[in-house]
C-alpha atoms as a printed R data frame, in Angstrom:
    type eleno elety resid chain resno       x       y       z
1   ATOM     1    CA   UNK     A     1 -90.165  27.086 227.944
2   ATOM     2    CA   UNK     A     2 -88.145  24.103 229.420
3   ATOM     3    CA   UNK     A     3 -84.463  23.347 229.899
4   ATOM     4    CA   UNK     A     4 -85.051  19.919 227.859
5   ATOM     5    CA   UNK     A     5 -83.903  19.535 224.220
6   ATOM     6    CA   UNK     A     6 -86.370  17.226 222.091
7   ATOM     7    CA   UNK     A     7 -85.107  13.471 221.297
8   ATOM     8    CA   UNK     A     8 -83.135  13.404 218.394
9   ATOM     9    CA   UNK     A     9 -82.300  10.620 215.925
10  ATOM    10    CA   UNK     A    10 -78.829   9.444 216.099
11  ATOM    11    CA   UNK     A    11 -77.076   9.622 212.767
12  ATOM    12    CA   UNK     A    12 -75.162   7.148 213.916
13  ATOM    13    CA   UNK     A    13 -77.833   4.561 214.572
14  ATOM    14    CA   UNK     A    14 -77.109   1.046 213.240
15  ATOM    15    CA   UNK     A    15 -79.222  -0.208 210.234
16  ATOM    16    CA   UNK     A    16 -82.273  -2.655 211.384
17  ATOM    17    CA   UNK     A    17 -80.839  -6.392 210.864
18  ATOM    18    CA   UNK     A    18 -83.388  -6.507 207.808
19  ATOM    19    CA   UNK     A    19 -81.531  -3.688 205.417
20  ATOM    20    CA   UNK     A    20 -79.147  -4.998 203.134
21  ATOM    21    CA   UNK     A    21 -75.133  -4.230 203.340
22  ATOM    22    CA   UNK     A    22 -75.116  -1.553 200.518
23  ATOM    23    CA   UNK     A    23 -72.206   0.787 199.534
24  ATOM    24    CA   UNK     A    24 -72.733   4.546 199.783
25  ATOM    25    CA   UNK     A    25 -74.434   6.537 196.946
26  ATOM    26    CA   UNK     A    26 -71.378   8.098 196.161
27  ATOM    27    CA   UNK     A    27 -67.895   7.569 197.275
28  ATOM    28    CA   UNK     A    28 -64.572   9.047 196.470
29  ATOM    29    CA   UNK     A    29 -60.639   7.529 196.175
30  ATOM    30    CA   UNK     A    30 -59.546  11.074 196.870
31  ATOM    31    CA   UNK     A    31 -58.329  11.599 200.148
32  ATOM    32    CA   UNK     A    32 -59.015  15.364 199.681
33  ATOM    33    CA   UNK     A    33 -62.608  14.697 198.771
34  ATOM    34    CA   UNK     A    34 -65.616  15.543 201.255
35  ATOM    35    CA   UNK     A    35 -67.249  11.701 199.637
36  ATOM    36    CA   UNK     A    36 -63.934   9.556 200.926
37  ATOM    37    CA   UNK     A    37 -64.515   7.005 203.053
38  ATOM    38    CA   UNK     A    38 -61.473   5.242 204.120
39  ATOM    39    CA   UNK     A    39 -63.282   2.022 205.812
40  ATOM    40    CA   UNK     A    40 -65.852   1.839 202.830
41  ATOM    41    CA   UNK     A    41 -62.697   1.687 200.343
42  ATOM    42    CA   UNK     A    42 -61.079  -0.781 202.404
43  ATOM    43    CA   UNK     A    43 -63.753  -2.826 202.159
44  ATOM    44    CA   UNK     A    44 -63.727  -3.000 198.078
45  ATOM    45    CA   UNK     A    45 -66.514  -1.628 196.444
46  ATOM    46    CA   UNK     A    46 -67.327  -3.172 193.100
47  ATOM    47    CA   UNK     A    47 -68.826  -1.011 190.301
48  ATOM    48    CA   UNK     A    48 -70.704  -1.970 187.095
49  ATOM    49    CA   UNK     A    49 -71.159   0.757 184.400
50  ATOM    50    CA   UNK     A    50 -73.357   0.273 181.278
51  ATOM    51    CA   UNK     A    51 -73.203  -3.660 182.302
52  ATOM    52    CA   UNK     A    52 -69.650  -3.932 182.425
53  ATOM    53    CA   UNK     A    53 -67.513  -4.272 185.811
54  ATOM    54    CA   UNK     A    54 -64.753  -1.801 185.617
55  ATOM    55    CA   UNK     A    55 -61.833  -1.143 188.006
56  ATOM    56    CA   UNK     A    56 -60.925   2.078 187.353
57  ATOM    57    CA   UNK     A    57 -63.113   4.483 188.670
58  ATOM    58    CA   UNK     A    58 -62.317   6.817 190.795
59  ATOM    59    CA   UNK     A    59 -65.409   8.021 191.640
60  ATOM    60    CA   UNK     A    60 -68.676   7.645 191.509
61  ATOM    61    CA   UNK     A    61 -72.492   8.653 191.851
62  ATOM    62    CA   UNK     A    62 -75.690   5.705 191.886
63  ATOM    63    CA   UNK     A    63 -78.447   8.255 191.998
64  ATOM    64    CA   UNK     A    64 -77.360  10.902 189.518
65  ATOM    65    CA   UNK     A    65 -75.839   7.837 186.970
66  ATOM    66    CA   UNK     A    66 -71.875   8.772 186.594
67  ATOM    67    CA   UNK     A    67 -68.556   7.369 187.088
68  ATOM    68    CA   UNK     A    68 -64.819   9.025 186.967
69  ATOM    69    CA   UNK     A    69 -62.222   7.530 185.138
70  ATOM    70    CA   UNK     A    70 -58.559   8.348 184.861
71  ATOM    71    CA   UNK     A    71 -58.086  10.014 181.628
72  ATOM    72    CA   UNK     A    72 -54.573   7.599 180.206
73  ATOM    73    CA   UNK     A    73 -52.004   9.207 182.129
74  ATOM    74    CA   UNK     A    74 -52.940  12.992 181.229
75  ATOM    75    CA   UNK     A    75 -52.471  15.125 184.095
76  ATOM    76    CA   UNK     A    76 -53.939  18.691 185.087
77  ATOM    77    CA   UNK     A    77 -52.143  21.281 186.246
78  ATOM    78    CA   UNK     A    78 -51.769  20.924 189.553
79  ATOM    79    CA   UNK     A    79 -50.225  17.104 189.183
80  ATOM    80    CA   UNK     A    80 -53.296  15.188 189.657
81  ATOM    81    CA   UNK     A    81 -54.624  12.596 187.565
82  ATOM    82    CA   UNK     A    82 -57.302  14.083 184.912
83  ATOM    83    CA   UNK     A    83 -60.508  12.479 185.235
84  ATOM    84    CA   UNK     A    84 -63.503  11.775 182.866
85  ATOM    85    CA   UNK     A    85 -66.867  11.836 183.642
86  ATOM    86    CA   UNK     A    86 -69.246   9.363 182.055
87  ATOM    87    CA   UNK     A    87 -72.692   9.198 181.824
88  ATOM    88    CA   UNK     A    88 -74.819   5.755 182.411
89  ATOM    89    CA   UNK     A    89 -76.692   3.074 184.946
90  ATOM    90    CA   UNK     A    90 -74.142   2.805 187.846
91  ATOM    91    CA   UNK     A    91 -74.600  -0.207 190.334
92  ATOM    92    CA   UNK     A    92 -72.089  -1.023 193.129
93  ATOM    93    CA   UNK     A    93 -71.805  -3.880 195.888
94  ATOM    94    CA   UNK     A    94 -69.462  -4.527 198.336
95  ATOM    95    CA   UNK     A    95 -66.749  -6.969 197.290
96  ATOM    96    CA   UNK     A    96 -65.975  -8.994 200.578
97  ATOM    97    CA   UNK     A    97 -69.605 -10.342 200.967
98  ATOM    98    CA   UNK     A    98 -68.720 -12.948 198.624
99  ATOM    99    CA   UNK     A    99 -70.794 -14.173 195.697
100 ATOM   100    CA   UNK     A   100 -74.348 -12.486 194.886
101 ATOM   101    CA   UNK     A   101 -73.819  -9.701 197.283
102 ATOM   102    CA   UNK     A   102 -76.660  -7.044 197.428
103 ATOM   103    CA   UNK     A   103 -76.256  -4.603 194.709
104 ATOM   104    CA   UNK     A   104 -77.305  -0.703 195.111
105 ATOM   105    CA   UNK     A   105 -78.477   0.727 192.022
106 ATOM   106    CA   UNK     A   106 -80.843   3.430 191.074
């Protein structure tokens, strides 16, 4: 056996110059989720469910096909907003590439 460790793939490698600028599969706006992504959210991510753009999701999932909405102003018992989850096509871009950005989608 040797002292050297295999080469191992950066996670942190930057996409090739060929891949679109797509928005994570999922994404949180809760700080105290393991899915939030501070820069991501700064950047705006736009989301269309069942063909209509909505701005009040709070969360959301491309692969498995669900959003989380606010439910009103219903709140659970530890303070926090109650959310809904709804079922449907999800597809997201990120809002400041302008018009006809690259949309992610399952």
């Amino acid at each position: 056996m040797s002292d050297e460790t295999p080469p191992q793939d950066s996670p942190a490698a930057p996409a090739p110059a060929s891949a679109p600028d797509l928005p994570p599969n999922r994404i949180a706006a809760d700080p105290r989720s393991e899915f939030f992504d501070s820069e991501k959210l700064q950047r705006g991510i736009g989301i269309r469910f069942k063909g209509s753009v909505r701005r009040d999701v709070e969360e959301y999932c491309i692969s498995e096909g669900w959003v989380k909405v606010q439910a009103g102003k219903t709140m659970d018992r530890h303070g926090r907003p109650l959310l809904l989850k709804l079922n449907g096509p999800v597809e997201a871009w990120f809002e400041d590439l302008g018009e006809n950005p690259p949309l992610a989608h399952a």
